[in-house]
C-alpha positions in Angstrom: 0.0 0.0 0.0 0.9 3.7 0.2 0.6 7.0 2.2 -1.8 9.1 0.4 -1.2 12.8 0.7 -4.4 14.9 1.2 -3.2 17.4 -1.6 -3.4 17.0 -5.5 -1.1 16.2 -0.9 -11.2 5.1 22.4 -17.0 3.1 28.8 -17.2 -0.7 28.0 -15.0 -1.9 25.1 -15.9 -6.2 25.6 -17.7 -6.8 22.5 -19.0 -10.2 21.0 -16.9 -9.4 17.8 -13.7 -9.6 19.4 -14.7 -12.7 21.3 -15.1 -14.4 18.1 -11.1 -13.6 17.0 -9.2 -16.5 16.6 -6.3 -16.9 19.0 -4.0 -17.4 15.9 -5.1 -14.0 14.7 -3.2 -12.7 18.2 0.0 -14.3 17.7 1.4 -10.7 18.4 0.1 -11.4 22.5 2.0 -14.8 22.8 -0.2 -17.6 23.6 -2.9 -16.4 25.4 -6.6 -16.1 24.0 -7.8 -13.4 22.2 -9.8 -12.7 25.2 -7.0 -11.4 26.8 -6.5 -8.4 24.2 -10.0 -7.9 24.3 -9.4 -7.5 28.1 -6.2 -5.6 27.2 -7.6 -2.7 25.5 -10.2 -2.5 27.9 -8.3 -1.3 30.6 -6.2 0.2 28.5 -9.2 2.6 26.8 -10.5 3.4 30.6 -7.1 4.5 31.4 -6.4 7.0 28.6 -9.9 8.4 29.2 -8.8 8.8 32.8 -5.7 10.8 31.7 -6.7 12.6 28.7 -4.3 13.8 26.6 -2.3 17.4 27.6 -1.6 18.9 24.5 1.3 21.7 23.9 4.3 22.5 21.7 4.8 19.4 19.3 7.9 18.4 18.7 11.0 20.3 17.6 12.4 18.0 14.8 8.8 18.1 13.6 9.1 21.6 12.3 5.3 22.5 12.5 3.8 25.9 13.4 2.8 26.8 16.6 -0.9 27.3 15.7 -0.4 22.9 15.9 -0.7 21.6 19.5 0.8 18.0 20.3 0.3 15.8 23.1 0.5 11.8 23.7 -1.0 9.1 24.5 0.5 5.7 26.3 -0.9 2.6 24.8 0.5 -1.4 25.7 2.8 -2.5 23.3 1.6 -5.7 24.1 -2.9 -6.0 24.9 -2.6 -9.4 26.3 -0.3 -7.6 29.1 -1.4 -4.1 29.8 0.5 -3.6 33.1 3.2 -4.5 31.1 5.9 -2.3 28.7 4.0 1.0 27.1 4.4 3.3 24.4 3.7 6.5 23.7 2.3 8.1 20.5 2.5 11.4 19.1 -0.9 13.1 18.6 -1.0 16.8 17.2 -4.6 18.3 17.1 -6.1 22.2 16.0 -9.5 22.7 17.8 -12.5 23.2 16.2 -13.2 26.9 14.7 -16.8 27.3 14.7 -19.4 28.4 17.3 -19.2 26.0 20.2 -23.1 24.8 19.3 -21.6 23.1 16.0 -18.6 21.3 17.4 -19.0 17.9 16.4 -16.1 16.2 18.3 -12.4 14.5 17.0 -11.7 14.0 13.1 -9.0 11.7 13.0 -7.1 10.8 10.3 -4.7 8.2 9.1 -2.8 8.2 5.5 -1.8 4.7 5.0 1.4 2.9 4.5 2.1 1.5 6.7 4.2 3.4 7.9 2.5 6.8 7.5 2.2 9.6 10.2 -0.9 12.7 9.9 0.8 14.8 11.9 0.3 17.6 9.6 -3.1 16.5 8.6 -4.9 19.0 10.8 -2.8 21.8 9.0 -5.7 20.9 6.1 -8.3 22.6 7.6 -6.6 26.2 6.5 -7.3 24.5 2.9 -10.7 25.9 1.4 -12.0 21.9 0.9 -11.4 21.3 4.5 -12.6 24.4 5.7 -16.2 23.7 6.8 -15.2 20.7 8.2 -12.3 21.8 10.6 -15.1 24.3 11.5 -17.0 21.4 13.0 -14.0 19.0 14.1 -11.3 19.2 16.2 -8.9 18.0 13.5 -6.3 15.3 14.7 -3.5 13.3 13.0 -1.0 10.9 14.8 2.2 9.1 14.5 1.0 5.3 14.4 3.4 3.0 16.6 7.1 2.8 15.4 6.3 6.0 13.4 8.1 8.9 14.0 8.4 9.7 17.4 5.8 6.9 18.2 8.6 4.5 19.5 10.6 4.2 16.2 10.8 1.2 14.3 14.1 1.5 12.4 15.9 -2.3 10.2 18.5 -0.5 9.3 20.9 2.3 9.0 19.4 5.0 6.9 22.5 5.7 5.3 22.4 2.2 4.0 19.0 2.2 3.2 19.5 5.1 1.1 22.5 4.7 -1.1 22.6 5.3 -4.4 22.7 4.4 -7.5 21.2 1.0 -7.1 20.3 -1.1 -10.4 16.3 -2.3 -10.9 16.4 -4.7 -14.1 13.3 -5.4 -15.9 14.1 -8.6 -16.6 16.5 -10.0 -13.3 19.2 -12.6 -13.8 19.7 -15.2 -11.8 22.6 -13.7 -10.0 20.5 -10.8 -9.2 17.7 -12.4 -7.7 20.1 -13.9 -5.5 21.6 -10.7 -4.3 18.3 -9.6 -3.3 18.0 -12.8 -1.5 20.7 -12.2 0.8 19.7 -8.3 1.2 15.9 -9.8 2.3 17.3 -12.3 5.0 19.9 -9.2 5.8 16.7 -7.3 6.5 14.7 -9.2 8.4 17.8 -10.0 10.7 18.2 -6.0 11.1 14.6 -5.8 12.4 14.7 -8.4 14.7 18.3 -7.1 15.8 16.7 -3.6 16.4 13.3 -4.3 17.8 13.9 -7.5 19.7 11.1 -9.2 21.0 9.0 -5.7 20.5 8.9 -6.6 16.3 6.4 -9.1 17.0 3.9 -6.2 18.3 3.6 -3.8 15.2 0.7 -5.5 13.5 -2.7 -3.9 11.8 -4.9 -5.5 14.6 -2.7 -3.5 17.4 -2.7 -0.4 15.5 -6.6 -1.0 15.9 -6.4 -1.3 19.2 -4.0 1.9 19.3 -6.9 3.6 17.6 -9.6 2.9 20.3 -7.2 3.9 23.3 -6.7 7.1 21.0 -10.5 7.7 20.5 -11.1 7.3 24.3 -8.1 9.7 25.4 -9.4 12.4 23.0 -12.9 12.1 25.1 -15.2 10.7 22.3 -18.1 8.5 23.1 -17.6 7.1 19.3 -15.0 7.4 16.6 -15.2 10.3 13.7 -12.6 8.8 11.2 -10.8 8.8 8.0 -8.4 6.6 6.6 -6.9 6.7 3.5 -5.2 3.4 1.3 -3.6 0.9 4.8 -5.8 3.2 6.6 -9.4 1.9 4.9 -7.7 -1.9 6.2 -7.4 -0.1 9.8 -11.5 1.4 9.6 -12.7 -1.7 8.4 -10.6 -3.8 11.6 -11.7 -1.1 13.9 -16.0 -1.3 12.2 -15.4 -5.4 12.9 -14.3 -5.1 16.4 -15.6 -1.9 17.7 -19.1 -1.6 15.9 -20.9 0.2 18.5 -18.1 2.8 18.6 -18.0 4.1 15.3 -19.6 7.4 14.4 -18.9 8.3 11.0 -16.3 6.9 8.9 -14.3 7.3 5.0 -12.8 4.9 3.7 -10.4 6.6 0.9 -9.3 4.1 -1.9 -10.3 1.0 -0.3 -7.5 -2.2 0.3 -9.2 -5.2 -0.4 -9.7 -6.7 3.6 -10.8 -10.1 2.0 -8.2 -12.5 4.7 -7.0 -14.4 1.3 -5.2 -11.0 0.0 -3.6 -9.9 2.8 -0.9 -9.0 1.9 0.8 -11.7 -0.4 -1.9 -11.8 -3.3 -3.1 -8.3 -2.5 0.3 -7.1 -3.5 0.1 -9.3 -6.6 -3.1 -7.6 -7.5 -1.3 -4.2 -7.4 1.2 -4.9 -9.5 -1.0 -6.0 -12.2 -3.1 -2.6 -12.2 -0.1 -0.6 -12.2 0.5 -1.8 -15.7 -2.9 0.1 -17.1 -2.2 2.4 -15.0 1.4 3.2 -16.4 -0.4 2.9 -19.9 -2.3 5.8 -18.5 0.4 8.1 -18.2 2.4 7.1 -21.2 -0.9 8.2 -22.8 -1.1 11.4 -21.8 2.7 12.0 -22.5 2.0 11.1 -26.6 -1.2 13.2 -26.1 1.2 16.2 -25.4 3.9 15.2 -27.9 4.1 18.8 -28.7 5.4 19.7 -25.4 8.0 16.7 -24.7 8.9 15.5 -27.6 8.8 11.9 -26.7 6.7 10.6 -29.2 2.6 10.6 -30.2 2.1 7.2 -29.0 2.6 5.2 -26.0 4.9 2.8 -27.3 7.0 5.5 -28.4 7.4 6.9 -25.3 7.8 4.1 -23.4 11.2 3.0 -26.0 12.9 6.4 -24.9 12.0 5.6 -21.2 13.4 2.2 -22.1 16.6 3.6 -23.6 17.1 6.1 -20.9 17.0 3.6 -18.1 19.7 1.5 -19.4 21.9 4.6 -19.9 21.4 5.1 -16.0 22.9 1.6 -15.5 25.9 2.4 -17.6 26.1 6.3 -16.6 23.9 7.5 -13.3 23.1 10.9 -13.8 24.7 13.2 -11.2 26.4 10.5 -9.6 23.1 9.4 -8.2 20.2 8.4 -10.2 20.6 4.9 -11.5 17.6 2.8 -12.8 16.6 1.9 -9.6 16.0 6.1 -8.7 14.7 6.3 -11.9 12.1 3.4 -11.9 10.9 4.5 -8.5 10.1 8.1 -9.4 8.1 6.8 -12.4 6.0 4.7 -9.7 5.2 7.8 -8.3 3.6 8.8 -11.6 1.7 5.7 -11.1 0.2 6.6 -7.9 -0.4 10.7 -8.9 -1.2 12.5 -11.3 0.4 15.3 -10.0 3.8 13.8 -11.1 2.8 13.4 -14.3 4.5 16.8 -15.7 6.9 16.8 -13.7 8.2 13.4 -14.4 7.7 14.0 -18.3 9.4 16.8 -17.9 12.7 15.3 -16.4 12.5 12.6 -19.2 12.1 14.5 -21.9 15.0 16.5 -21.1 17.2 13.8 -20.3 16.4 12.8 -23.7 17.6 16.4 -25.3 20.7 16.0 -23.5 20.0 18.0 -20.0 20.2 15.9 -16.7 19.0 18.4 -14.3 15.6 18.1 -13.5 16.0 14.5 -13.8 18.9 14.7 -11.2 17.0 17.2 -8.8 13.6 15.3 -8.7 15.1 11.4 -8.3 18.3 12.0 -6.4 18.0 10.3 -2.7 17.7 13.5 -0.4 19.9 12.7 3.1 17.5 14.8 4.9 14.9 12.7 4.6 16.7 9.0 4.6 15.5 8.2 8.4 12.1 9.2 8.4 12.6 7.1 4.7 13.9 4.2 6.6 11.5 4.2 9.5 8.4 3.7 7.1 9.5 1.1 5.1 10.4 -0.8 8.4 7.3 0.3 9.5 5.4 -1.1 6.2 7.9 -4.2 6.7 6.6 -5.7 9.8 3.4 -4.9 9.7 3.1 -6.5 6.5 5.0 -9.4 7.5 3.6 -9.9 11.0 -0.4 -9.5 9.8 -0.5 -12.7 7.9 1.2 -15.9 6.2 3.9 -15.3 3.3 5.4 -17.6 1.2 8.8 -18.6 2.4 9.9 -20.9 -0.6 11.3 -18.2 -2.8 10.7 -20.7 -5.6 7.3 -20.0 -4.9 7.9 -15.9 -5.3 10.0 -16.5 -8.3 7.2 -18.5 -10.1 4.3 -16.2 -9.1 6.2 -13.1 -9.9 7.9 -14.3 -13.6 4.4 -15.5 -14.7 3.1 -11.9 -13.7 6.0 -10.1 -15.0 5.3 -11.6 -18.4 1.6 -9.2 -18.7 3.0 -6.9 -15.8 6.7 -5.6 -16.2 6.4 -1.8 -14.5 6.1 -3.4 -11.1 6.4 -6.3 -10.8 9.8 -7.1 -9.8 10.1 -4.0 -7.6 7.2 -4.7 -5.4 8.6 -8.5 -5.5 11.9 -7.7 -3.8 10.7 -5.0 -1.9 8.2 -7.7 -0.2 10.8 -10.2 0.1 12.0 -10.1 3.2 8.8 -11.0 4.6 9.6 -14.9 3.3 12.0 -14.9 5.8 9.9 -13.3 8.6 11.3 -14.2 12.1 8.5 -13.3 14.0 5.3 -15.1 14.3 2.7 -14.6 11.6 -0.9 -14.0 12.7 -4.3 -15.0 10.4 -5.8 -12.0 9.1 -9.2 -11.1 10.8 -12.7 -12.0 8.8 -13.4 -8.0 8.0 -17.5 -8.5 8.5 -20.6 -6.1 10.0 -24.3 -6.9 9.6 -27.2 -5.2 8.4 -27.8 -2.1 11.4 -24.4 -2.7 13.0 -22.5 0.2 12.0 -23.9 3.3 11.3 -24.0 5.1 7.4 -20.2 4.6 6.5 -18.7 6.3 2.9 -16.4 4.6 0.7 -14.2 6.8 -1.6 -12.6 4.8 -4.9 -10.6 5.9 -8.1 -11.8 3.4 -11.0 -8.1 2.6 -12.2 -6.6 3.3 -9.2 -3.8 1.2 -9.0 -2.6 0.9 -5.5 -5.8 0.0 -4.2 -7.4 -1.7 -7.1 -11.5 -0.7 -7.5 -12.7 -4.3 -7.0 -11.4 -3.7 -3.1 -13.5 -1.1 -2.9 -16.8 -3.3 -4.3 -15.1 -6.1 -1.5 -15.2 -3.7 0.9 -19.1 -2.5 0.5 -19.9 -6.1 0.6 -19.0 -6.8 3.9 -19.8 -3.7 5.4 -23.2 -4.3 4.9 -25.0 -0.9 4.4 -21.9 0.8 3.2 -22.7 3.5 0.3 -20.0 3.8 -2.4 -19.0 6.8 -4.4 -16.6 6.1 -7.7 -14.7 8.3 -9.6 -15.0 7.2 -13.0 -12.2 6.9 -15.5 -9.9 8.3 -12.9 -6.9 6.8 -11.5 -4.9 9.0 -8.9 -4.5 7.3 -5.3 -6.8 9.3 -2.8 -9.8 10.8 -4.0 -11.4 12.9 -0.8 -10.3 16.3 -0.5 -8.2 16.5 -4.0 -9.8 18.8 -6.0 -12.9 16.7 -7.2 -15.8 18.6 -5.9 -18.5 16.1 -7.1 -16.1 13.8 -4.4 -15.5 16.4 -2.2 -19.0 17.5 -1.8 -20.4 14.0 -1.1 -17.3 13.7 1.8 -18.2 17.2 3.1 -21.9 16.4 3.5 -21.4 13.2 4.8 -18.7 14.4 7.9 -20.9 17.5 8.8 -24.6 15.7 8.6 -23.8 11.9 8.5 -26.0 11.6 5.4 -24.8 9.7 2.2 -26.0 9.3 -1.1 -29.2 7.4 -1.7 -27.6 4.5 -3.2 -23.9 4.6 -4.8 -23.1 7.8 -6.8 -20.4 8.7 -9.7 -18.4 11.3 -10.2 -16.5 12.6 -13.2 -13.0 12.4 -13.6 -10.8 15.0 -11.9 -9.4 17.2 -14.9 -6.1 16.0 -16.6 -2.5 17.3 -15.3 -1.6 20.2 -17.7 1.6 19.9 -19.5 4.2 22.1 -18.3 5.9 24.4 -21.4 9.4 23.6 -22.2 9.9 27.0 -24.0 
């Protein structure tokens, strides 16, 4: 999955749902029975609503404006053994702006991943589409565990993690796939090394449970939430267990929560819609052949993008961008459309002869290695703790070479990038059955791009289904990853309404496509 930026950007908690968790979905709480998380976050809710949250000057090495107040809250590492080790995690909140008589409460927000913090996210509500509704919310993001400054998950040193130029061959060798065999095992043995018997513990069903403890210490009787991409996975966890304590909640481009995906197949699945999805943008690029140069067909383009890639592997530009740079900023493009002049920009002028934009936009940036590093370790175990991988890599290596014949872009990438979760050494938990019944929850929205690719659109239709009374609104013949609050304001309207009355559409609505990315002049 990804973080999705927001611009073009926890009373009684012992509920029958959780009693009928397996106790292999709780692997993360050693042996015990699910019971005893149930039990767990119990006591662990009661005490954060006890304490609150004191909220004041966020962090320094956070860099946010004083007008954004921080505070945190302690939650178990472990919800089998509450008196046990804690945590804290970083919550940053701007109060509601309105007259007191239309306060509705918390608006809490997560991005995805994971591996994604909000803690900027309640900066939105200066943003015009956000307005209304930070009139009516308290606006809150947080730093999920081993996020941030939320006990810090970290597999290796950043510096590592961020050298460059590294290779990324669209058809691998033999040789190759065996070096990233070695760097996978290396990896999962840096994350045990680092986190110790804490790895275990960073897991989608505990970030749940994070998310309750949250809700209670903010002083909500029920949960007002959004979640974008991993965060739709985290609603729909939190609208199985906690039923009774949602409020209103968006999910934003939907993950598939059917138990077979996660995360193995589900991965799989995305790397087969990035391929139309890449088609997309290679489109647009001969549509604007006037501008770049590149060609007035896809295929055209995509034989320059060919050609400039292997000179990267010959000759990085600056020192620094090698096809494995390269490749990833292209993924971008995948994801947003907002890359899309940008990165036709840099390759069209690699192309005339001039490396500089391609240097400036895909060079690694030191600044940002560790916070870099920290989300894909992060993603890394979560991923790898929340459910069964492979661990036959002949098994990987079949899957992904039959794929790769329909599905180049991504393929491999995602592959290796995944791959250390075949030689996970913490125990692996069964995915819960995502379910509500008819009346359970109250009105929930889902948000979906039709050819999104990172959260393909039949999640989103998987989604509905077992949400039962969940109203779906579609972005038709659109494709950029996060669709509330991006400029659409068919979408946006339908979000806004929903958050500040609770009403949804009678029955699932369209909306047009967002309007296409200009081209940006060369002249």
């Amino acid at each position: 999955m990804r973080a999705v930026p927001l611009y073009a950007t926890i009373g009684s908690l012992v509920l029958s749902a959780l009693a009928a968790v397996p106790s292999t979905a709780t692997a993360d709480g050693g042996p015990g029975p699910a019971s005893a998380e149930e039990r767990g976050t119990t006591v662990a809710a009661a005490r954060a609503a006890a304490a609150g949250i004191s909220f004041g000057a966020c962090p320094e090495e956070e860099m946010l404006p004083d007008t954004l107040k921080c505070g945190t809250v302690s939650v178990p590492l472990d919800y089998a053994r509450p008196d046990g080790r804690t945590i804290d995690l970083t919550v940053s909140r701007t109060l509601a702006t309105g007259p007191a008589a239309g306060r509705q409460g918390s608006f809490v927000y997560n991005p995805g991943g994971p591996g994604a913090s909000s803690i900027t996210f309640p900066l939105m509500g200066e943003m015009s589409e956000w307005k209304e509704v930070a009139e009516a919310y308290d606006m809150v993001g947080y730093a999920p565990r081993g996020v941030g400054a939320s006990a810090p998950l970290s597999c290796q040193n950043p510096a590592a993690f961020a050298k460059s130029p590294t290779d990324s061959p669209v058809h691998p060798t033999a040789a190759y796939k065996e070096q990233r065999i070695a760097q996978a095992r290396a990896y999962a043995r840096g994350c045990e090394k680092h986190a110790g018997e804490a790895l275990r513990h960073y897991t989608s069903l505990n970030n749940t449970r994070d998310l309750e403890v949250l809700r209670a210490a903010l002083g909500d009787e029920r949960l007002t939430f959004m979640g974008a991409s991993y965060g739709t996975y985290l609603g729909s966890l939190y609208a199985t267990l906690f039923p009774s304590r949602v409020r209103r909640m968006v999910f934003d481009s939907a993950v598939d929560p059917d138990p077979e995906q996660i995360w193995y197949r589900s991965n799989l699945d995305q790397s087969l819609a990035f391929e139309s999805r890449w088609e997309d943008f290679r489109r647009w690029v001969a549509k604007h052949d006037d501008v770049y140069g590149l060609g007035p067909t896809p295929e055209a383009v995509q034989r320059h993008y060919e050609d400039v890639r292997t000179a990267l592997a010959t000759e990085p530009a600056g020192g620094t961008v090698g096809p494995g740079q390269f490749h990833a900023a292209f993924r971008e493009a995948a994801y947003y459309d907002d890359y899309w002049a940008m990165r036709a920009t840099a390759l069209s002028e690699y192309v005339r002869g001039n490396p500089e934009p391609l240097v400036t936009q895909m060079s690694p940036r030191a600044i940002t290695a560790k916070d870099d590093e920290n989300a894909r370790a992060v993603y890394t175990a979560v991923e790898c703790n929340d459910a069964p991988w492979p661990e036959e890599w002949e098994v990987w290596d079949r899957d992904h070479t039959d794929l790769a014949r329909i599905a180049p872009f991504q393929t491999w990438d995602n592959a290796f990038t995944n791959l250390p979760c075949a030689f996970w050494p913490a125990p692996r938990q069964q995915p819960l059955d995502v379910s509500t019944g008819w009346g359970e929850l109250p009105p929930v929205l889902i948000l979906a791009a039709e050819r999104d690719a990172a959260t393909p659109y039949k999640g989103a239709l998987e989604l509905q289904r077992r949400l039962r009374g969940a109203v779906l609104v579609t972005e038709r013949d659109a494709g950029t990853h996060g669709v509330g609050g991006a400029g659409n304001a068919c979408v946006d309207e339908h979000l806004r309404r929903y958050l500040l009355t609770g009403a949804t559409p009678d029955g699932d609505a369209e909306c047009a496509p967002r309007a296409e990315p200009n081209p940006v002049s060369l002249d």
